[in-house]
MDTraj code that builds the backbone (N, CA, C; nanometers):
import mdtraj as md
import numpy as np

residues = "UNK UNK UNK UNK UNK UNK UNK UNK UNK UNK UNK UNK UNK UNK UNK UNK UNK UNK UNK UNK UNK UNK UNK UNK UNK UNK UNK UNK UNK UNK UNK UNK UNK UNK UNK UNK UNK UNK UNK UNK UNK UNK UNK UNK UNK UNK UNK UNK UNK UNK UNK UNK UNK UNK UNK UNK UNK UNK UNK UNK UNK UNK UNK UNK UNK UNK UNK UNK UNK UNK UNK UNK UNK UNK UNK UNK UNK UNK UNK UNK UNK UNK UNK UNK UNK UNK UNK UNK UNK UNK UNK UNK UNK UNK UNK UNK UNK UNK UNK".split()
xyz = np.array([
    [0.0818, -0.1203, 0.0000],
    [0.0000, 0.0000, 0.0000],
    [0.0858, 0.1263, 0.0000],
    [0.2491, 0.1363, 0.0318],
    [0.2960, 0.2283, 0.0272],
    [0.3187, 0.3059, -0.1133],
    [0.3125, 0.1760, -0.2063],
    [0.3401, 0.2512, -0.3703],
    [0.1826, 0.3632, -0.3876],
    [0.0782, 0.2903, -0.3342],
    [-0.0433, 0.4186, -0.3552],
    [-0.0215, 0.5240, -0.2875],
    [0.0371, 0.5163, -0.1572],
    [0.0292, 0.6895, -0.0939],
    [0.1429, 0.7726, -0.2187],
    [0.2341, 0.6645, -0.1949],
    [0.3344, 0.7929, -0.2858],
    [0.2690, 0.8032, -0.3985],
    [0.1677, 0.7576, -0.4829],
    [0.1493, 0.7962, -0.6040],
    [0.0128, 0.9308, -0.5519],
    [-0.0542, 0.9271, -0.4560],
    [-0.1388, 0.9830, -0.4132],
    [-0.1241, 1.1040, -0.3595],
    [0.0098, 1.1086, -0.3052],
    [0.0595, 1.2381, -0.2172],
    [0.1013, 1.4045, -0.3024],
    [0.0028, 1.3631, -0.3670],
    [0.0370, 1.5181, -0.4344],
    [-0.0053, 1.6276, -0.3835],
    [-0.1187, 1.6776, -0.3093],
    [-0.1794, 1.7409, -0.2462],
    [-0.1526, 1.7046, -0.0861],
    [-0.1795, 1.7892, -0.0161],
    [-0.2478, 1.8149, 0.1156],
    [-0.3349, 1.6709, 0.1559],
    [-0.4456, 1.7330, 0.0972],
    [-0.5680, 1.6140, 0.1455],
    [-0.5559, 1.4925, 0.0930],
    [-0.4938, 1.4720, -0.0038],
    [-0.4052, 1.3665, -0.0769],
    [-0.3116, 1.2872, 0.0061],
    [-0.1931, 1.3611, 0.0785],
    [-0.1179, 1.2912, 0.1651],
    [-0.2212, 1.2569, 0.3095],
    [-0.3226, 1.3269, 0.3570],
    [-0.3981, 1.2470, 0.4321],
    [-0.4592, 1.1533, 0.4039],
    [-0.5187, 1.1222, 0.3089],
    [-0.6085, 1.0332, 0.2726],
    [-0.5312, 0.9154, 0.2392],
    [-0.4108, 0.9002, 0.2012],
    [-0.2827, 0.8086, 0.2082],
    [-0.2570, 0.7388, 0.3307],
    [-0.2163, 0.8688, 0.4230],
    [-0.2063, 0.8581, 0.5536],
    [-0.3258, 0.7645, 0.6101],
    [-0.4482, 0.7840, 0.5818],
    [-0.5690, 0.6675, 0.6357],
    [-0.5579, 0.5559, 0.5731],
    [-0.5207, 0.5457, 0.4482],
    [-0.4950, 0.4093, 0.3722],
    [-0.3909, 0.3573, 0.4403],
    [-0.2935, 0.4129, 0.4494],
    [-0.1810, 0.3483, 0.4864],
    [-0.1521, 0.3010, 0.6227],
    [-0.2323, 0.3028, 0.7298],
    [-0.2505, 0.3012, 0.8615],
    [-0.3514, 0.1474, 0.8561],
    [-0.3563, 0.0928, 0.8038],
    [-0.4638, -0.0257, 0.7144],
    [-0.3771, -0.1093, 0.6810],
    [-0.3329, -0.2283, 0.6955],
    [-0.2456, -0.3404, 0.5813],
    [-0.3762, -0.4052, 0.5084],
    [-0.3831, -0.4150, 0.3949],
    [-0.4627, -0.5133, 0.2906],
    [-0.3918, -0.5816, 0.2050],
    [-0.3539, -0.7058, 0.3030],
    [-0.2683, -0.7978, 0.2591],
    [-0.3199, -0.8816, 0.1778],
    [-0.4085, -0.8845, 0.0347],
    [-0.4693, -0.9539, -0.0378],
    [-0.4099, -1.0405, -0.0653],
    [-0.2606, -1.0303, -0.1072],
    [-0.2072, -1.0909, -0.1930],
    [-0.1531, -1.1985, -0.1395],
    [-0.1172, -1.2150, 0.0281],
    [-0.0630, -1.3079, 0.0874],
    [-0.1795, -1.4135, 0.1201],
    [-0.3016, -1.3366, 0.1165],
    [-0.4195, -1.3896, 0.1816],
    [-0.4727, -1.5157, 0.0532],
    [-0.4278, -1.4506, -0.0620],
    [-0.4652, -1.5381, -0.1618],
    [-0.3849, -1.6206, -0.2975],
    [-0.2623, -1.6151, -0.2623],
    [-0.1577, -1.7148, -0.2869],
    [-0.1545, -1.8310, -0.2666],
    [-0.1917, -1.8279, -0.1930],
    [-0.2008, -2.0377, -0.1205],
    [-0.3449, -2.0410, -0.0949],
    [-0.4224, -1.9885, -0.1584],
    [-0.6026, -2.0122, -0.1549],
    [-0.5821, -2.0868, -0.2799],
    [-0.7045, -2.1711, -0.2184],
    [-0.7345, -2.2459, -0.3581],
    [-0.9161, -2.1959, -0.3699],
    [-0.9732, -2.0964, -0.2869],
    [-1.0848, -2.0336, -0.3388],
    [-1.0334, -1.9757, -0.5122],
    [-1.1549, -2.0176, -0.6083],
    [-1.1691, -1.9739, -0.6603],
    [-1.1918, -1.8071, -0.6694],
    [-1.0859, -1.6816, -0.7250],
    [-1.0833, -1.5853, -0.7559],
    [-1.0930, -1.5046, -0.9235],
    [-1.1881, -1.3999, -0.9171],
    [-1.1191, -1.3040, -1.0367],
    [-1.1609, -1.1978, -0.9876],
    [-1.0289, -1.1507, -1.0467],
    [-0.9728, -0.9809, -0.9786],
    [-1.0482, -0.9568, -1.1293],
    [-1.1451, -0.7890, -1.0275],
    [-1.1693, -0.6999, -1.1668],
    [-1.1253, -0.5668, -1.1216],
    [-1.0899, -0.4754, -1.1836],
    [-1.0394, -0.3688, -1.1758],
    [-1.0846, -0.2102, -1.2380],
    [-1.0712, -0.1105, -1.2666],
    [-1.0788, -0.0352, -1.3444],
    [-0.9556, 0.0257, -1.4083],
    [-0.9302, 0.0622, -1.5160],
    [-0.7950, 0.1217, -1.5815],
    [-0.7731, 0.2628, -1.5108],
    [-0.8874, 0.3057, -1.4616],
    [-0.8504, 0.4457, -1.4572],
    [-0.8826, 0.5026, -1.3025],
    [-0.8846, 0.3676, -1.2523],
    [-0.8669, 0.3460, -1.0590],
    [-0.7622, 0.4682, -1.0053],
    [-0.8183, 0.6037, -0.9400],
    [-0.7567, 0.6409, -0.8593],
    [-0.7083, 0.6171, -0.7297],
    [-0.7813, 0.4913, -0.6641],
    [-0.7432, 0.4567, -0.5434],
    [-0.6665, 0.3699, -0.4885],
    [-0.6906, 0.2457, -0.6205],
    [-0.5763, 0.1362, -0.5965],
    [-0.5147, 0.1552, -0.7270],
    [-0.3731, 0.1806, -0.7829],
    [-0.3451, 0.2208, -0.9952],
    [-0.3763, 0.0570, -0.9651],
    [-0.4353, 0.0216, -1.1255],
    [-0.4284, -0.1226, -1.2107],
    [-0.3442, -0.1984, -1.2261],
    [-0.2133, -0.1333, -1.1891],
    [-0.0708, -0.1810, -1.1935],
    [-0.1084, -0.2838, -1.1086],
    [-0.1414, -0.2166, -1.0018],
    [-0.1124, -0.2986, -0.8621],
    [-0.2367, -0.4109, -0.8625],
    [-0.3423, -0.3693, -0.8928],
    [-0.4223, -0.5053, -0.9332],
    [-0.3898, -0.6368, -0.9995],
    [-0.3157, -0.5754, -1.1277],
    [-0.2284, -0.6739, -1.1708],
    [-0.1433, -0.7249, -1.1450],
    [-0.0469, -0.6849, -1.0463],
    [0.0564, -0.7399, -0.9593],
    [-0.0601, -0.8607, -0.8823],
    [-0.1585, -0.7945, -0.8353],
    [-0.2343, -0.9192, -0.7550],
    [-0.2883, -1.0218, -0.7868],
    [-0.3671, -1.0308, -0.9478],
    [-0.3849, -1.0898, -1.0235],
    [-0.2974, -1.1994, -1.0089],
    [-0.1700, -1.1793, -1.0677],
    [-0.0972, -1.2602, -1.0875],
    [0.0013, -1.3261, -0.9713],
    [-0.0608, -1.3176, -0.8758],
    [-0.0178, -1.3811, -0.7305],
    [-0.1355, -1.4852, -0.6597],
    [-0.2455, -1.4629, -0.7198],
    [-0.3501, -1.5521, -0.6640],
    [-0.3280, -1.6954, -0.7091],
    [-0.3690, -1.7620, -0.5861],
    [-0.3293, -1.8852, -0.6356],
    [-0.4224, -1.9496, -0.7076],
    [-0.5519, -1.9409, -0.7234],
    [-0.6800, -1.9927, -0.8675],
    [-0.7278, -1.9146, -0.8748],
    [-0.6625, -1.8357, -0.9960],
    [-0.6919, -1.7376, -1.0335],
    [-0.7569, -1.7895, -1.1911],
    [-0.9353, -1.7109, -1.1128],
    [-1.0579, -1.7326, -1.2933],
    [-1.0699, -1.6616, -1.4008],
    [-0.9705, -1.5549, -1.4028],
    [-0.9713, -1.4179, -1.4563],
    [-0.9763, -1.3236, -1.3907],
    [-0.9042, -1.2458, -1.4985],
    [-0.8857, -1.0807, -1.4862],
    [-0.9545, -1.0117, -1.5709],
    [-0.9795, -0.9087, -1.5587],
    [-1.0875, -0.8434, -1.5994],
    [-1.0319, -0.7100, -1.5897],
    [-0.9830, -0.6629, -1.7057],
    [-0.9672, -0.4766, -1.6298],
    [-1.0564, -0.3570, -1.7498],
    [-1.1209, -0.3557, -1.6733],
    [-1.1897, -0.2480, -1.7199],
    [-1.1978, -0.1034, -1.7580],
    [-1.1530, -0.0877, -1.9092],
    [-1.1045, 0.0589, -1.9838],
    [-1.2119, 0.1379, -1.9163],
    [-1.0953, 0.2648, -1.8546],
    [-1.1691, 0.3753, -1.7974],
    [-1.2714, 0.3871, -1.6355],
    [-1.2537, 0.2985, -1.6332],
    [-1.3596, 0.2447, -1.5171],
    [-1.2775, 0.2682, -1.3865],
    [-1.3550, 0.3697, -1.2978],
    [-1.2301, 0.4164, -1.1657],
    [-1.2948, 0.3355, -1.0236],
    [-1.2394, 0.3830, -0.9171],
    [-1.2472, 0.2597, -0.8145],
    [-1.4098, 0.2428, -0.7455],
    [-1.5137, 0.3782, -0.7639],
    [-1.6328, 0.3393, -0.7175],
    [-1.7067, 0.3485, -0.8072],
    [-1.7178, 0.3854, -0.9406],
    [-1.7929, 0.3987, -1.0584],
    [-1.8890, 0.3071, -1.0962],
    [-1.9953, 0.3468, -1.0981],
    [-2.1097, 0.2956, -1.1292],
    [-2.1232, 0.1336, -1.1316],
    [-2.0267, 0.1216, -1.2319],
    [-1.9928, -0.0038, -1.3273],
    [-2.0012, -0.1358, -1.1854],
    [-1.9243, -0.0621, -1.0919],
    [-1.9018, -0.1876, -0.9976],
    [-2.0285, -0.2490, -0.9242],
    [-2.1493, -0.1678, -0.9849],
    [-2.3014, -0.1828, -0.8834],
    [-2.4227, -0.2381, -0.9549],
    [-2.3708, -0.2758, -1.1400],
    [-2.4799, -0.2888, -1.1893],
    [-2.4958, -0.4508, -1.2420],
    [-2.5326, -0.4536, -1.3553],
    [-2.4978, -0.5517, -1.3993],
    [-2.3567, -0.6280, -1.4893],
    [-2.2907, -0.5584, -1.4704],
    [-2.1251, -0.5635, -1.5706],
    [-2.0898, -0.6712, -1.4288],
    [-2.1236, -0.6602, -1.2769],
    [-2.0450, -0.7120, -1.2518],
    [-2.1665, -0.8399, -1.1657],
    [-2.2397, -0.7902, -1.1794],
    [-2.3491, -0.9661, -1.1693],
    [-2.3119, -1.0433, -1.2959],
    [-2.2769, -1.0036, -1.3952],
    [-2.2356, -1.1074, -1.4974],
    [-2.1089, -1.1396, -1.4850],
    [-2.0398, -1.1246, -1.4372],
    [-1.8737, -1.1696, -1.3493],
    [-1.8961, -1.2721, -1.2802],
    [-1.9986, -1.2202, -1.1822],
    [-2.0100, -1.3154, -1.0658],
    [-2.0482, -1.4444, -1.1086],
    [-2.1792, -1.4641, -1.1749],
    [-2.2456, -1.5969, -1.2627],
    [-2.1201, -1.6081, -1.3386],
    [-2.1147, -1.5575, -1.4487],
    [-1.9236, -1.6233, -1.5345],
    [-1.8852, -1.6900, -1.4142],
    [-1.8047, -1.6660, -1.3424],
    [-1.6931, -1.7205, -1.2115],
    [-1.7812, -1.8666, -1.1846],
    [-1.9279, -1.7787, -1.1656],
    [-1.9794, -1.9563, -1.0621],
    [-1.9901, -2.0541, -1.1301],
    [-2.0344, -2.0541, -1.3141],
    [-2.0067, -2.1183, -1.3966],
    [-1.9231, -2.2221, -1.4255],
    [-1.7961, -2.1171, -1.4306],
    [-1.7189, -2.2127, -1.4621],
    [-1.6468, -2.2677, -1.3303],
    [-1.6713, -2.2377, -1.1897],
    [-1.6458, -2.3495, -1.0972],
    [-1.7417, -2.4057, -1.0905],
    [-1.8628, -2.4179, -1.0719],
    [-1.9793, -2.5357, -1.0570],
    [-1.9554, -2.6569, -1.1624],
    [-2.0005, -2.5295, -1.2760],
    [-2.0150, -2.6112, -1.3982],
    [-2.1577, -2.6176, -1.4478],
])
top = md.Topology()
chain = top.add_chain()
for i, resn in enumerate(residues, 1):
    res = top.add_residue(resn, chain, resSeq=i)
    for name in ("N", "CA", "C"):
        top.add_atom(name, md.element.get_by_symbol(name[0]), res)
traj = md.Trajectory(xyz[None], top)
């Protein structure tokens, strides 16, 4: 989480709002390396809160990993994440683990 404050710290309220992130560990990536839960990371390209970089760094650390998904333009609370773009993720995913 330290690569987001520094990318975040441009401003004032910027380095606080870092400062609250960063006071937080969200250790996803350790949490889901040696999972064998079925995962897919979705993202937005144009995520101000977590960059895509770093999604993709996570992506590719999960240990069953169902897909990635990154979504052109799409930022970290945008609509997209509440409608149906991502109820059809969810069914995809259960799909193809059920069957």
């Amino acid at each position: 989480m330290s690569r987001v404050g520094r990318r975040q710290g441009s401003t004032e309220a910027d380095r606080r709002s870092a400062w609250l992130i960063l006071r937080d560990r969200f250790p996803s990536a350790e949490h889901l390396a040696g999972s064998d839960v079925p995962v897919r990371v979705l993202y937005g390209t144009a995520d101000d809160v977590v960059p895509s970089r770093l999604s993709a760094e996570l992506a590719a650390r999960v240990g069953n990993l169902q897909g990635e998904v990154a979504v052109p333009g799409a930022g970290h609370n945008d609509a997209i994440w509440f409608g149906p773009r991502l109820a059809d993720e969810v069914v995809e995913l259960s799909q193809a683990v059920v069957g």
